[in-house]
GUMI-395641 format. One record per residue: residue number from 1; residue in three letters; z negated, x, y of N, C-alpha, C in turn. Coordinates in pm, 1 decimal. Each point is the difference from the previous one (the first is absolute). Layout:
PT     n   res        nzz        nxx        nyy       cazz       caxx       cayy        czz        cxx        cyy
PT   NUM   ALA          Z          X          Y          Z          X          Y          Z          X          Y
...
This chain:
PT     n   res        nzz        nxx        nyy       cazz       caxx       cayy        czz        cxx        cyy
PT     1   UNK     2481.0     -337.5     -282.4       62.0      -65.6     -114.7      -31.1     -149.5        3.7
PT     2   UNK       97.8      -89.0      -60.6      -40.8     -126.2       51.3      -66.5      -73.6     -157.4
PT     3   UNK      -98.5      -36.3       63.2      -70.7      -56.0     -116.8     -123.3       58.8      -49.3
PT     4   UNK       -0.5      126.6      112.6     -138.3       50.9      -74.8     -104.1       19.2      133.2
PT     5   UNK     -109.3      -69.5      -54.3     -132.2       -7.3       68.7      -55.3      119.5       75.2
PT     6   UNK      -35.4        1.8       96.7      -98.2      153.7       46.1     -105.2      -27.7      -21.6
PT     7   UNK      -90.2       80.4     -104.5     -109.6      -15.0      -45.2     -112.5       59.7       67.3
PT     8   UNK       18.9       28.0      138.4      -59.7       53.7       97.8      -31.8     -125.7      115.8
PT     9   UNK     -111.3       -3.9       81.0      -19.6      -78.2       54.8       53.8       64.6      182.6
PT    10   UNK       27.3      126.6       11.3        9.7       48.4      111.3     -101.2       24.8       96.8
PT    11   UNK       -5.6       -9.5      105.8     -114.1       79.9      145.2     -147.8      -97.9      -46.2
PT    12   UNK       26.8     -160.3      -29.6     -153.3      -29.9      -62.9       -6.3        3.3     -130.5
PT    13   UNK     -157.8      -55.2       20.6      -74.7       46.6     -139.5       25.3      -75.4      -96.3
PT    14   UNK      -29.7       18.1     -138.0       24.9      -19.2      -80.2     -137.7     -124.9       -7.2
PT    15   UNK       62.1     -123.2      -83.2      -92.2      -78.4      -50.5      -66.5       -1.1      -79.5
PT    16   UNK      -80.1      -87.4      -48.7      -41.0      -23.7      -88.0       44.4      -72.7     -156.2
PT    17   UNK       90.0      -66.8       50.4      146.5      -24.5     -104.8       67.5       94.8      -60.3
PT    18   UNK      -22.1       96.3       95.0      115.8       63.3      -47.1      -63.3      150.3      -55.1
PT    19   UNK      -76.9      -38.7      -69.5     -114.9       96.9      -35.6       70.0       71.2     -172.8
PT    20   UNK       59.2      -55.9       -9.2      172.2        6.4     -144.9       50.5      162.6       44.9
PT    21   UNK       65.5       -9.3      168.0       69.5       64.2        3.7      -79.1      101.8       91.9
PT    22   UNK     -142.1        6.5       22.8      -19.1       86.4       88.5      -51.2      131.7     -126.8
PT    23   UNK       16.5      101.8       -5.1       -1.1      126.9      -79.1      -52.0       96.5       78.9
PT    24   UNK      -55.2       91.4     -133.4      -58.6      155.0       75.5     -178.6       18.1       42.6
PT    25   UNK      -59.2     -138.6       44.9      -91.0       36.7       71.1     -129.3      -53.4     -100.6
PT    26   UNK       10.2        3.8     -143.0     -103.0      -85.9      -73.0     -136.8      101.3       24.9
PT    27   UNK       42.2      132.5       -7.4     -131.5       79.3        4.5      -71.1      -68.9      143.9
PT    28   UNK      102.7       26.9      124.5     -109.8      -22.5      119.0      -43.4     -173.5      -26.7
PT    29   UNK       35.2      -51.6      -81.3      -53.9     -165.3        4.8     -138.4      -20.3     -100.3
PT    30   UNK        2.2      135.6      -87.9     -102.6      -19.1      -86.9     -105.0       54.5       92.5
PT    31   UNK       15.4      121.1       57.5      -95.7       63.1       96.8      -84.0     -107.4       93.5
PT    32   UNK      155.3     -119.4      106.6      -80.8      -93.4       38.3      -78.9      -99.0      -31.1
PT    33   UNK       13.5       -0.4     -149.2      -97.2      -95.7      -47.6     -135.2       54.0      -59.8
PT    34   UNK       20.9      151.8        6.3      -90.7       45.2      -85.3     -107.5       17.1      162.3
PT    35   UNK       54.1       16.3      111.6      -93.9       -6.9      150.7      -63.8      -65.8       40.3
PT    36   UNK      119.7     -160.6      -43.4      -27.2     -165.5       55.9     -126.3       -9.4      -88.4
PT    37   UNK      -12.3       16.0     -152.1      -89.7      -32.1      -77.4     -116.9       20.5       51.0
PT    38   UNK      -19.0      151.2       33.0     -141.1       89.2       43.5      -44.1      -50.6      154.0
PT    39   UNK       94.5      -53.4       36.9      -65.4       57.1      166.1       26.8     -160.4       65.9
PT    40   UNK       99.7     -125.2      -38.4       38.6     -114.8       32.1       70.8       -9.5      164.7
PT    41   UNK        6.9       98.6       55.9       69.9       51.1      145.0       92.8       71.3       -8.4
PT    42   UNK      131.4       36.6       -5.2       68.8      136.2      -18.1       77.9       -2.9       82.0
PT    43   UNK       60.5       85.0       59.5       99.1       30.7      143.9       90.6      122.8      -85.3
PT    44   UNK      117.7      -55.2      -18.5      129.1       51.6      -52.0       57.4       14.3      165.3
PT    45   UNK       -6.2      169.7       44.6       35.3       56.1       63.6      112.6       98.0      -35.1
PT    46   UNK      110.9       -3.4       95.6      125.8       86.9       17.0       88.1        5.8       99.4
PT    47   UNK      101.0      128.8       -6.6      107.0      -16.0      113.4       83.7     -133.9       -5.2
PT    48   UNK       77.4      -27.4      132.7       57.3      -84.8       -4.5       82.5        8.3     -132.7
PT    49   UNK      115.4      -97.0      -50.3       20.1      -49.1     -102.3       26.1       41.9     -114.1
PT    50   UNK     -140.1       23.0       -2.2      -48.0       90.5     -167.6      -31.3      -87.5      -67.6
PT    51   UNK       14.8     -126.3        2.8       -8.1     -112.1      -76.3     -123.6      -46.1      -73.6
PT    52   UNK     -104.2       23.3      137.0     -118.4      -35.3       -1.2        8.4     -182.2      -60.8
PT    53   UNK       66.0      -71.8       69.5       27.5     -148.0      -15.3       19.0      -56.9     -127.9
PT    54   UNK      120.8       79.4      -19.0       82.5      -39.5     -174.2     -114.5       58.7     -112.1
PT    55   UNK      -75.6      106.8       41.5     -106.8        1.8     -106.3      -70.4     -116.7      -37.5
PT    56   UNK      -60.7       -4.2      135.6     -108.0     -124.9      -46.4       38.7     -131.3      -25.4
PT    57   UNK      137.1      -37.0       42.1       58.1     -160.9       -1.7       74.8        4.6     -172.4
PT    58   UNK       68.8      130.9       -1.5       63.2      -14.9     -147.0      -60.7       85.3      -65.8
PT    59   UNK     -100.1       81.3       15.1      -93.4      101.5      -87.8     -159.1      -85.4       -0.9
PT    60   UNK        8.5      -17.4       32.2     -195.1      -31.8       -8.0       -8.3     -167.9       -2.4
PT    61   UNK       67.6      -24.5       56.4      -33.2     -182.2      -42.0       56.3      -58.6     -100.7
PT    62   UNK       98.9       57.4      -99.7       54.3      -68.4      -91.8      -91.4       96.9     -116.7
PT    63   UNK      -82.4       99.7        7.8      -51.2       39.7     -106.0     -158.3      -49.3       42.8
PT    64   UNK      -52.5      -39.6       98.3     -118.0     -124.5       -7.4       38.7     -104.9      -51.3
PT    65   UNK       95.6      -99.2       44.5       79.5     -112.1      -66.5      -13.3       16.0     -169.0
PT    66   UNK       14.4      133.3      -27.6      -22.3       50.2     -157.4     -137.9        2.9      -48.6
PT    67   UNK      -80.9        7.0       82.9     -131.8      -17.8      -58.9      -11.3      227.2        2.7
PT    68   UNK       46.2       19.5       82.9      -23.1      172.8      -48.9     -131.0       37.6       50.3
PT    69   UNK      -70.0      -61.2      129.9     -116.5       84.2       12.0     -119.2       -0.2      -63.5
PT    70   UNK      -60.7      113.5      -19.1     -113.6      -31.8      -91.4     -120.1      -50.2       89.6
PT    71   UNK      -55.0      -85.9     -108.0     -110.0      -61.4       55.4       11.2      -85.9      112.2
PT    72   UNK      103.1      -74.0       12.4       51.7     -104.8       91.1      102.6     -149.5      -85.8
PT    73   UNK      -21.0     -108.6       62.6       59.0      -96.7      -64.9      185.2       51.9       35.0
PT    74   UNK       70.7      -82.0     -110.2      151.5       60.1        9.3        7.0     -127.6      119.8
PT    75   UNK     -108.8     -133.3       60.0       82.1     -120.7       39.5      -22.6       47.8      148.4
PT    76   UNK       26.2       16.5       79.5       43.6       62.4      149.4       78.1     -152.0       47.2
PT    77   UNK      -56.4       11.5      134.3       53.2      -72.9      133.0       22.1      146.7       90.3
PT    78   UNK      118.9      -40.3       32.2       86.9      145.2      101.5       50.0      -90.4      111.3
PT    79   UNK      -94.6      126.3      128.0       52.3      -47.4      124.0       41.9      132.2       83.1
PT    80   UNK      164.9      -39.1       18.7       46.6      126.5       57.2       38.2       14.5      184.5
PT    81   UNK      -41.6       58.0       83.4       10.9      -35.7      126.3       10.7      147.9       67.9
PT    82   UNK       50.1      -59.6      115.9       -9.8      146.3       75.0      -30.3       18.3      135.0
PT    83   UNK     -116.5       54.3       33.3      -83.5      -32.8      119.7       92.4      -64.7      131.2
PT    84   UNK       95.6       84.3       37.5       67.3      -36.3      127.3      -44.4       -9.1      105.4
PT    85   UNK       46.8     -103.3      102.9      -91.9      -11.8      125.5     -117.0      -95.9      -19.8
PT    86   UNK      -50.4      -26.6     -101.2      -70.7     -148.1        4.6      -64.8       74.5     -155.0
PT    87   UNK      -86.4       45.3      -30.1        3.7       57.7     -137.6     -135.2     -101.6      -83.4
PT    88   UNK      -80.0      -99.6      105.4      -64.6      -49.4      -81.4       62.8     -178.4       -9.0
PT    89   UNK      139.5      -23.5       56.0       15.9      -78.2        5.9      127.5       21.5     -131.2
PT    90   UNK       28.6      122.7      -21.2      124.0       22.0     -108.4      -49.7      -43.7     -129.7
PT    91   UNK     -162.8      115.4        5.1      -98.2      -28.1     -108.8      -19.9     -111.4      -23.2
PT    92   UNK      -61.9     -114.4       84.4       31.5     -182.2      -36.7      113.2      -14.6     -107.0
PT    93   UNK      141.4       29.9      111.1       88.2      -57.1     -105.1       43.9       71.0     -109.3
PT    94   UNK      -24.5      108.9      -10.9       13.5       79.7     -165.1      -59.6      -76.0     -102.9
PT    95   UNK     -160.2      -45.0       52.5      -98.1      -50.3      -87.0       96.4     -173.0        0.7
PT    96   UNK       26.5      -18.1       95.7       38.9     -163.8      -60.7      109.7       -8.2      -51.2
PT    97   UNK       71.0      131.8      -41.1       89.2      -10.9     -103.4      -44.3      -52.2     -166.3
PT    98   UNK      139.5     -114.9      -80.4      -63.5      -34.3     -126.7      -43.2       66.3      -71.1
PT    99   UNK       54.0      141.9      -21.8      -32.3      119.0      -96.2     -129.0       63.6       57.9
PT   100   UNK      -79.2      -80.7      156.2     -133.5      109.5        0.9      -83.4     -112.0      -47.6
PT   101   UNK      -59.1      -60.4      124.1     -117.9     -107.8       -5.1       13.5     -128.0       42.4
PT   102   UNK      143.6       17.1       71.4       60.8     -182.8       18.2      -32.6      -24.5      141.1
PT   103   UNK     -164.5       29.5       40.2      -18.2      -85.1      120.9      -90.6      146.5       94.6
PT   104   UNK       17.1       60.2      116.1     -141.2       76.6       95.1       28.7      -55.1      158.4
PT   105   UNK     -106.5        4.0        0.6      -25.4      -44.7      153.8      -30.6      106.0       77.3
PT   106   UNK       67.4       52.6       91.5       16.1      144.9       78.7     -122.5       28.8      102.9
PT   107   UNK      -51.1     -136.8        4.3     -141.9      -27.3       97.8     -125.6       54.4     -102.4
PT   108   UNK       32.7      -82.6     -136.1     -123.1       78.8      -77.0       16.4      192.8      -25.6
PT   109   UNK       89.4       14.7      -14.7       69.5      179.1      -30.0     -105.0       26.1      144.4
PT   110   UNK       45.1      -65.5      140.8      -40.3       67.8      133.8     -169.2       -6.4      -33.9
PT   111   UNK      -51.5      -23.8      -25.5     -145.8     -115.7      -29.4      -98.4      159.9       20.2
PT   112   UNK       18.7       36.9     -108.9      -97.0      150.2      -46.6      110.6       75.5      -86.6
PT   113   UNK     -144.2      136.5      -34.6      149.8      101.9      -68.7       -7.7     -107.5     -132.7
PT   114   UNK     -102.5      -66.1        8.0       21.2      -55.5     -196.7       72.4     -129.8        8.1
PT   115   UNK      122.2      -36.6       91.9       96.1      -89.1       27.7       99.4        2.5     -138.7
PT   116   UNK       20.9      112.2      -37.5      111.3       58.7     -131.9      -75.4      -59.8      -83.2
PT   117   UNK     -141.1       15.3      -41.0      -92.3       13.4     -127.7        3.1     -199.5      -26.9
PT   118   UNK      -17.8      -74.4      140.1      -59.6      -87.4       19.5      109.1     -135.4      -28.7
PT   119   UNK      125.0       67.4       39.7      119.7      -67.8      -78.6       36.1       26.9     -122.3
PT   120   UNK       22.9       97.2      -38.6       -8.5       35.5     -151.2     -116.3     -139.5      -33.0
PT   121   UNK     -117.8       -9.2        5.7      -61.8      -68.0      -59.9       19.5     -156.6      -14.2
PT   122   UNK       39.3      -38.3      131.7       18.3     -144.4        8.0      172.0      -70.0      -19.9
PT   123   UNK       62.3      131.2      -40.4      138.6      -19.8     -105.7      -41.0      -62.1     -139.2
PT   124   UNK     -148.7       41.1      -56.7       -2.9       21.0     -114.2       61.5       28.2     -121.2
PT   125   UNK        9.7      104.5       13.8       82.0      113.5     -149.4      -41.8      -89.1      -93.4
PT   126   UNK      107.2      -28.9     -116.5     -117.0       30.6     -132.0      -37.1      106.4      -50.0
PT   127   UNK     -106.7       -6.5     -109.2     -116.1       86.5      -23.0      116.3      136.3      -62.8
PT   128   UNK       -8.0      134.2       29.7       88.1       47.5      -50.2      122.7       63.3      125.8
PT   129   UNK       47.6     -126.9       79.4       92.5       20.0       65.4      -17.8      157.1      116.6
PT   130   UNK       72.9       51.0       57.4       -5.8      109.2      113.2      117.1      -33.9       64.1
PT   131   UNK      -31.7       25.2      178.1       47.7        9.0       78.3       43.0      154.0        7.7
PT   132   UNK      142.4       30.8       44.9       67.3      113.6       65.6       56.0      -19.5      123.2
PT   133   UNK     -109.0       86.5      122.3      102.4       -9.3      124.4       76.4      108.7       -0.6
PT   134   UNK      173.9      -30.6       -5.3       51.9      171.1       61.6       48.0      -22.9      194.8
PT   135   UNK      -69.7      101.5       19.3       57.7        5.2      132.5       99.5       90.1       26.8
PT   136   UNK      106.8        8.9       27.5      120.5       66.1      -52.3       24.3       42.0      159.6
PT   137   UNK       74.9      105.3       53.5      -13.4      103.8      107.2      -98.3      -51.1       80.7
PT   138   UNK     -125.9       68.8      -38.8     -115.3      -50.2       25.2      -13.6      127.7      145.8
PT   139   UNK       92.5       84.3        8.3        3.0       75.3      158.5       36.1     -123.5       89.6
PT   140   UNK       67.9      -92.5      -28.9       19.9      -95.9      123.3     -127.0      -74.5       87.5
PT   141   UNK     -103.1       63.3     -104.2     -139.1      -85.6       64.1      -57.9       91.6      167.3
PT   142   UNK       64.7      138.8      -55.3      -16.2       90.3      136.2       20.4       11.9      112.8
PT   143   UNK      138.1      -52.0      -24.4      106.7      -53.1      155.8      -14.1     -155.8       41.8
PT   144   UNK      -99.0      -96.7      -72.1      -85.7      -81.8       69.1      -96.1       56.5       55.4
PT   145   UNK      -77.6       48.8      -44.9     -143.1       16.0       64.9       69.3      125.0      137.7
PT   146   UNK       51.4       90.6      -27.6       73.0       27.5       96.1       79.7      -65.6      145.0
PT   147   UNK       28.9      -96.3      -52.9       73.7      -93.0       71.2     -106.7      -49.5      112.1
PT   148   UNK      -46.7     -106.4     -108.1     -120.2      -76.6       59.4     -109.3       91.6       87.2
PT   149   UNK      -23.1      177.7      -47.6     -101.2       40.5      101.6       84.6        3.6      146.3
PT   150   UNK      104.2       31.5       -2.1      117.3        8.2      139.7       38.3     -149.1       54.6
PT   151   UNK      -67.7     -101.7      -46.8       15.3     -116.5      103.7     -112.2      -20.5       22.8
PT   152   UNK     -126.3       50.2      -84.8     -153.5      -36.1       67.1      -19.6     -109.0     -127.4
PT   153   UNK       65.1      -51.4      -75.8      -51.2     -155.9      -56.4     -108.7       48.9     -128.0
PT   154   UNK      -42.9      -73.9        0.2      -97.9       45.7     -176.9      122.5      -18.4      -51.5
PT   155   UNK      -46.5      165.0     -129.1       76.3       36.4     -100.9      -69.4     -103.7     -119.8
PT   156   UNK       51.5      -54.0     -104.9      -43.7      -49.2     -124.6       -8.1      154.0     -122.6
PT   157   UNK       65.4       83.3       20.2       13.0       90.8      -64.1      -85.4       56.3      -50.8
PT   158   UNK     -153.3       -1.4       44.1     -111.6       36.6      -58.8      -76.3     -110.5     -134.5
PT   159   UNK       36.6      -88.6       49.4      -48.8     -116.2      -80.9      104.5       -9.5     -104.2
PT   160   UNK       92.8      -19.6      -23.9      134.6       19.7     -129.6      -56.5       90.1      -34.4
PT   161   UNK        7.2      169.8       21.4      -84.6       57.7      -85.3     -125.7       29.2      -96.8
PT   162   UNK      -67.9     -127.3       69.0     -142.8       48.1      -23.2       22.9     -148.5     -122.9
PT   163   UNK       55.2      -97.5       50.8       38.5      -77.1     -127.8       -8.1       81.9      -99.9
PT   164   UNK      130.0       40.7       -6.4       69.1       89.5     -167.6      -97.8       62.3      -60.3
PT   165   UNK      -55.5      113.2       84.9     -129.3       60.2       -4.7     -106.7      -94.5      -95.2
PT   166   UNK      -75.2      -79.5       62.5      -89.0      -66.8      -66.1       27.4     -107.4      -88.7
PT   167   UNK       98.7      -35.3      -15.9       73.1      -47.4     -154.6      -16.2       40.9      -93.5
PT   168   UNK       58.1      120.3       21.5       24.4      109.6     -125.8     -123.1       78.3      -33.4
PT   169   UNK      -72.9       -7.4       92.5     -139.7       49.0      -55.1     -101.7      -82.2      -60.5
PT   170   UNK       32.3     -168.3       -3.2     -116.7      -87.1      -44.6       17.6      -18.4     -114.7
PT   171   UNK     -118.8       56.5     -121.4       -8.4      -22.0      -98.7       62.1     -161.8      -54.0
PT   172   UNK      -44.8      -58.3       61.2      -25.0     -155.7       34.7      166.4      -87.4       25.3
PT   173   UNK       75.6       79.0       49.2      121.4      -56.0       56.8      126.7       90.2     -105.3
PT   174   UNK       69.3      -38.7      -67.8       92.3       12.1      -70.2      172.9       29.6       66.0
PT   175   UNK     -111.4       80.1      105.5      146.0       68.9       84.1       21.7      147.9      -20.0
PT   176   UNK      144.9       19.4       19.0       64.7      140.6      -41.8      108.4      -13.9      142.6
PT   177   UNK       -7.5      126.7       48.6      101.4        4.3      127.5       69.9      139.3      -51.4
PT   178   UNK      116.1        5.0       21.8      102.9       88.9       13.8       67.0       19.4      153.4
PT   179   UNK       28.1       94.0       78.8       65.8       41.4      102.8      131.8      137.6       -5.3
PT   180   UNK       94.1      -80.9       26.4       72.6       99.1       23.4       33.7       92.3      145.5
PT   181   UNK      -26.2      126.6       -3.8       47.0       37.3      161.0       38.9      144.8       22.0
PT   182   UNK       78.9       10.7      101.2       77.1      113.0      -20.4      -88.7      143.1       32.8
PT   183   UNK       -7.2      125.5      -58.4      -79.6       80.2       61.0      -24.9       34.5      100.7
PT   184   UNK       87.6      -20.8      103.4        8.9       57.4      118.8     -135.6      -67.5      107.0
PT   185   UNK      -20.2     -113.7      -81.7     -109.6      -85.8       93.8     -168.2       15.4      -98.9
PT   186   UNK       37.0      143.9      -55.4     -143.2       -5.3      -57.2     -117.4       60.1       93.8
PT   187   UNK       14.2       31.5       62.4      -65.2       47.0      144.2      -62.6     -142.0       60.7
PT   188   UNK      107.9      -95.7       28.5      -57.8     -131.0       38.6      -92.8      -72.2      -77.6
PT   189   UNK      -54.5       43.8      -90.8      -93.7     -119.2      -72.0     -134.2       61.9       63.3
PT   190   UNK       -5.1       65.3       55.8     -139.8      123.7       47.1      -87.1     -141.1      130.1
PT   191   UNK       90.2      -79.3       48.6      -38.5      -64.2       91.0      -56.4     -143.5      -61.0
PT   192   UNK        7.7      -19.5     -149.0     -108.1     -144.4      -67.5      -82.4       84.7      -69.0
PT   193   UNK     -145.9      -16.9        5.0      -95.7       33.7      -31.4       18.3      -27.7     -136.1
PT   194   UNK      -19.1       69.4     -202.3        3.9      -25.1      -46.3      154.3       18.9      -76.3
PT   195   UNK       90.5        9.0       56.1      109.9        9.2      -41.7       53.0      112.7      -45.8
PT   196   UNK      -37.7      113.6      103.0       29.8      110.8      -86.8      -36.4       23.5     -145.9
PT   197   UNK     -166.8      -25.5       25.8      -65.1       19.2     -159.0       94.0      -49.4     -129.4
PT   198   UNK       41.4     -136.9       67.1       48.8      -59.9     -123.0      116.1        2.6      -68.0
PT   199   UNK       81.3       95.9      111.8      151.3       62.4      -24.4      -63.3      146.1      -79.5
């Protein structure tokens, strides 16, 4: 019909804008906040496009934006990235997006696992503020380290993990990580020390 909008976004995910028209999923968004709250790590796992993505971009970040989690500031810096072939160099530029922390240096991230903790700090939040990393088809981190063991080169893939990891665990550091990834690669997290636990 001419003149009328498709209020569907099609094969990708749904934004964060468009958080108006995304419907149906408020229970699983309260659940993720009621996880994110307790645990500050959560891995929103599913089949392919079960709309692992559109949850968290138009379900879970516009109801932080709201101030919904308990016991957390509503003021959030969001950095959204997705490992790829380069996953601590994506992580840089997620974080030097305006909506995360503006500025990371991918040398300090490489530095130690407390590279995540150590930028967070020298961003300086204000008092109050929280960082959110989402790493969004966070299975793509597999078919690097995969990759990279079949040419021989050092993998980074252990170290990106162990980042997120020790972020989200420092009392001290005002980080919250979210991952999205499809089930089929839940078998693959068995190979970072720590990761299973935290899924």
């Amino acid at each position: 019909l001419a003149g009328v909008t498709d209020p569907f976004p099609g094969l990708r995910p749904f934004e964060s804008e468009e958080a108006l028209i995304f419907r149906g999923r408020q229970q699983h968004t309260d659940e993720l906040l009621r996880r994110l709250a307790k645990h500050r790590f959560l891995a929103v796992v599913g089949t392919s496009g079960s709309g692992k993505s559109s949850l968290v971009r138009a379900g879970l970040l516009p109801a932080l934006d709201r101030g919904f989690l308990a016991g957390a500031s509503s003021r959030w810096r969001i950095a959204v990235m997705h490992p790829g072939m380069a996953p601590i160099d994506n992580l840089a530029d997620g974080l030097r997006d305006k909506d995360a922390l503006g500025a990371a240096d991918p040398e300090q991230l490489r530095s130690s696992s407390l590279g995540l903790v150590e930028t967070v700090r020298d961003a300086g939040l204000a008092p109050g503020e929280s960082l959110l990393v989402v790493a969004d088809q966070f299975e793509e981190l597999f078919r690097y380290a995969r990759r990279m063991a079949e040419t021989g080169a050092d993998s980074e893939a252990a170290l990106f993990v162990n980042l997120l990891l020790t972020a989200a665990r420092r009392p001290d550091a005002p980080v919250y990580v979210v991952l999205t990834m499809r089930s089929d690669f839940l078998g693959d997290c068995a190979q970072f020390p720590g990761l299973p636990e935290a899924l």
